[in-house]
N, C-alpha and C positions, 0 to 999 in steps of 0.2 A: 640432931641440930642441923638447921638450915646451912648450906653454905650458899650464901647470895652471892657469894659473887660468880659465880659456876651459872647460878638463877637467871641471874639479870645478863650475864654471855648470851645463856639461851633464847632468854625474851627478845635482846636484840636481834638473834641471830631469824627467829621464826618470824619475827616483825615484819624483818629486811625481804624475807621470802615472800611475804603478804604481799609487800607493797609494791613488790614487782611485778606480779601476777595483774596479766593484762583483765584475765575475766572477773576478779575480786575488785579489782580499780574502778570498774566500769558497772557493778554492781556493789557500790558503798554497801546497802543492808545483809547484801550476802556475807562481805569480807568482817562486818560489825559480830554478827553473828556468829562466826567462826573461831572469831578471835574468842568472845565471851565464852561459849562452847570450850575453846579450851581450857579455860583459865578454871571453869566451875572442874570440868575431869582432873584439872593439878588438883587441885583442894579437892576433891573427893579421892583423889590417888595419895594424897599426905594422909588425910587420914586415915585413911587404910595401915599405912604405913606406919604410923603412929605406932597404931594397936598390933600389928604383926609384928613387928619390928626389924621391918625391913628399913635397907639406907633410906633417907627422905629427900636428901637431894637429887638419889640417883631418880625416884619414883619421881619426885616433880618434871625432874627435865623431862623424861620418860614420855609421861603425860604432856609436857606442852608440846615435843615433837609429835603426837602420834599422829595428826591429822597436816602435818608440815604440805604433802605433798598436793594439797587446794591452791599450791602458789602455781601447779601448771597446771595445759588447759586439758580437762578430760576427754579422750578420743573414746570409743566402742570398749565399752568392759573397764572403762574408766573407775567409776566410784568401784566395783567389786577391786578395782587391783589398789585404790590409794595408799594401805594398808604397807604392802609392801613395796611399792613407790615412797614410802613417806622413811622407810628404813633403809634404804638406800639415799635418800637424800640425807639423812639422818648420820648414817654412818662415818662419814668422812668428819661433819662436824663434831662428832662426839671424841675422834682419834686427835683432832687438834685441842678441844677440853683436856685432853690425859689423863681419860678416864682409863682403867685398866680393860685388858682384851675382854676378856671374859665376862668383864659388866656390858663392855657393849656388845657384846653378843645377847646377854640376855635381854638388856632395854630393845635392840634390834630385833629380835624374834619376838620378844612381847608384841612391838609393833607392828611387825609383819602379818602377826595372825589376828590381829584386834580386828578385824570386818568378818571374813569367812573362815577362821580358824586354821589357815594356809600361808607357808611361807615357803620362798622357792629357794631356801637355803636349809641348812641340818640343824637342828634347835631343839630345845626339851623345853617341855612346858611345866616349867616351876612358876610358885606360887607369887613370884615376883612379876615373872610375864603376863600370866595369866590376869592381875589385876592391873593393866593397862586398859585390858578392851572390858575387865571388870568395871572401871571408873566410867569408860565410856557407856557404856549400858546403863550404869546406875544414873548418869544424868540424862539420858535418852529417858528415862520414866520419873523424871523427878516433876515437879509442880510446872515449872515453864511449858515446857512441851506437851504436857496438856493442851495448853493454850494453841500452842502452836501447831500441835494436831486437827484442834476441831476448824482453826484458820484454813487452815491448807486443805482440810477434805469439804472446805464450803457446805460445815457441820448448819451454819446460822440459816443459809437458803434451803436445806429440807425441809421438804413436809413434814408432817408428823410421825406419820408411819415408816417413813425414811428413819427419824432421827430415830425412835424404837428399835428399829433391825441396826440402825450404827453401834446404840449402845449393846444392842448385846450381842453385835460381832467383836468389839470392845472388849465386853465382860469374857468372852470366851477364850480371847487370846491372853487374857492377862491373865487368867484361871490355868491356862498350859504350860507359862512360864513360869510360874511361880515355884517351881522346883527346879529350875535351871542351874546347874551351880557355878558358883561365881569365884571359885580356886582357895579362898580362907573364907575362913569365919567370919573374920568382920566383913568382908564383902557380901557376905549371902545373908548376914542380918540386913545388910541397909538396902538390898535388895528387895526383901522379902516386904522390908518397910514402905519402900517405893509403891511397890505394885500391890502391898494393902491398901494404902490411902489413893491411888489409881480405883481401884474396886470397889472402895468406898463411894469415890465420887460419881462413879457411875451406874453404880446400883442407887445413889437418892436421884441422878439426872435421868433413868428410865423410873423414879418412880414417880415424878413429876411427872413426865410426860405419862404415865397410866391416869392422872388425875386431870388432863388440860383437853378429856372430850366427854366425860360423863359422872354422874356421880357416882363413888364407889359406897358401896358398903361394907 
């Protein structure tokens, strides 16, 4: 059972962070995106939670913190450290929630290691931490990004023989990940789910392009 009012503390509290942030204010699409980004990792971290039966409010906050620390501005080594930047920003606010120590240690280390599997604090990676940077991964390969993939590597301006060697640089990385594990069960199903229909898509969008320069037989 949801406790919203814990929810909607946090919503304000990450909001407030957003809308401070000089470089999200100054790029609307970015701070738009970030936000949404979060919101689909909480619903993909409830679910989880659901089904493991882990707490769900502690996994929501959890999930809408992980990415808190986009409200400053990145220096050198910036995005690899946001991770545990975002659990240090995190931490003081969760001690004012009243959540107990020991849960925020573990949403805090979840958080910490959710980019490079590193945190500069002592932590054990249970299967509650672990499906932080689970949720995040699982929406990094879900249908949107897709999209926002082929947008950002200026997939539309290749040639032909470009967009070929994309898809099956594509097909390759998504074929090495596909046994990654993602800490439970239901994470490594909806993962596995992800980066099928990833590989789907891109094993018919190379076989389109096999058929847009000659005829096959």
């Amino acid at each position: 059972m949801l406790n919203r009012e814990l929810i909607e503390k946090t919503e304000a509290f990450l909001k407030q962070k957003f809308d401070s942030a000089v470089y999200l204010n100054s790029h609307p699409e970015a701070k738009a995106y970030r936000i949404e980004h979060t919101y689909r990792v909480a619903n993909i971290g409830l679910e989880i939670a659901r089904k493991e039966g882990f707490d769900e409010t502690e996994m929501v906050i959890a999930c809408l913190l992980h990415d808190v620390s986009y409200c400053e501005e990145f220096g050198e080594n910036g995005w690899i450290e946001h991770g545990r930047r975002a659990a240090k920003i995190a931490r003081p606010f969760l001690t004012e929630l009243g959540l107990a120590e020991d849960r925020i240690d573990d949403i805090c280390y979840g958080i910490a290691i959710h980019v490079d599997e590193k945190a500069d604090f002592p932590g054990e990676r249970t299967p509650f931490a672990l499906t932080i940077g689970a949720a995040d991964n699982i929406d990094r390969f879900d249908v949107y990004r897709i999209h926002e993939w082929l947008g950002n590597d200026g997939f539309s301006a290749m040639g032909l023989e470009e967009k070929r060697e994309y898809c099956a640089r594509r097909l390759a990385r998504l074929h090495e990940l596909m046994n990654e594990p993602m800490g439970t069960r239901t994470a490594d199903e909806m993962w596995r789910s992800r980066l099928s229909f990833n590989i789907s898509f891109y094993e018919k969008l190379a076989r389109q392009f096999e058929l847009s320069d000659r005829v096959v037989d």
